[in-house]
C-alpha positions as CSV (number, residue, x, y, z in Angstrom):
1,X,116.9,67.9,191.1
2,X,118.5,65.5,188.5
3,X,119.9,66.0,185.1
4,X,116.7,64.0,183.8
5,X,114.8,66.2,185.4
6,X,116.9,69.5,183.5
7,X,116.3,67.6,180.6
8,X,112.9,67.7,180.2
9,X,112.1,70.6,181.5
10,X,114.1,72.5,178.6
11,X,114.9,69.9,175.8
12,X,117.2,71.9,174.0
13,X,118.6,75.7,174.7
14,X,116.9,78.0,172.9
15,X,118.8,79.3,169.8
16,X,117.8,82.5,169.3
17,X,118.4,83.8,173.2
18,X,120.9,86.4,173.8
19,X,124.2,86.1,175.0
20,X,124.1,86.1,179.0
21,X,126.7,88.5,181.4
22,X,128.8,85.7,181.5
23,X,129.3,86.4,177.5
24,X,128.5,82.5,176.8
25,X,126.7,81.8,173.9
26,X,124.0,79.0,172.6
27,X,126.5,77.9,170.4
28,X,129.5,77.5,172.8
29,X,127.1,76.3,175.7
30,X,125.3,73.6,173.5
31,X,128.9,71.9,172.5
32,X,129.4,70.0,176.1
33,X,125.4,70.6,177.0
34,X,125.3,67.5,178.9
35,X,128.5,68.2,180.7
36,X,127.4,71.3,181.7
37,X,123.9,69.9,182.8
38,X,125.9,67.5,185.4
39,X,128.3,70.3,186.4
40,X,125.2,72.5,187.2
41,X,123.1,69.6,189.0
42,X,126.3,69.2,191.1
43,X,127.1,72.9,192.1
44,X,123.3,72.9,192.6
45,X,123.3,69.8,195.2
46,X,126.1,70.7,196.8
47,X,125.4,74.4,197.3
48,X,127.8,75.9,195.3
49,X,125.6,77.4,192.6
50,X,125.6,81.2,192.3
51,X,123.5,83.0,189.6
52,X,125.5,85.8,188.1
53,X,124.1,89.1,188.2
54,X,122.1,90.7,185.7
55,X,123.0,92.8,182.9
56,X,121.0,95.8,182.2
57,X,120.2,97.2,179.0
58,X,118.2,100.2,178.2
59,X,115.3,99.3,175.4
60,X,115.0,102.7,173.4
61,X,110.8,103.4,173.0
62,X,109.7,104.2,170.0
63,X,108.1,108.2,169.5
64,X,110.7,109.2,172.0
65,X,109.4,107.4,174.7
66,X,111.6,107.3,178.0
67,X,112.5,103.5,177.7
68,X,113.0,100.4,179.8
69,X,115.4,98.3,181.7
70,X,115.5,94.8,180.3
71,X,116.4,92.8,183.4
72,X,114.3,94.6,186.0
């Protein structure tokens, strides 16, 4: 895994995702994106990469419905 290789496989962050757990948004992520690409190919290579863990939301169903977890 390289940064090239982050690079193409998702050009550019997608604009219209939703603020992750770690309360970092496109915007803010996007300023430094290739920083952040090297920093993450480097915790990745040397191990030191931990995915955060995921925030649940409950999805209200419409006609009273019992509803989902979004993250499941």
């Amino acid at each position: 895994m390289d940064e090239e290789f982050l690079k193409e496989s998702n050009r550019e962050p997608n604009p219209y995702a939703a603020v992750g757990i770690d309360r970092v948004s496109y915007e803010t992520y996007g300023r430094n994106l290739d920083d952040n690409r090297a920093n993450l190919v480097e915790r990745l290579k040397s191990k030191r990469y931990r995915a955060q863990d995921i925030r649940r939301v409950r999805i209200p169903k419409p006609e009273g419905g019992r509803g989902g977890k979004e993250g499941d």
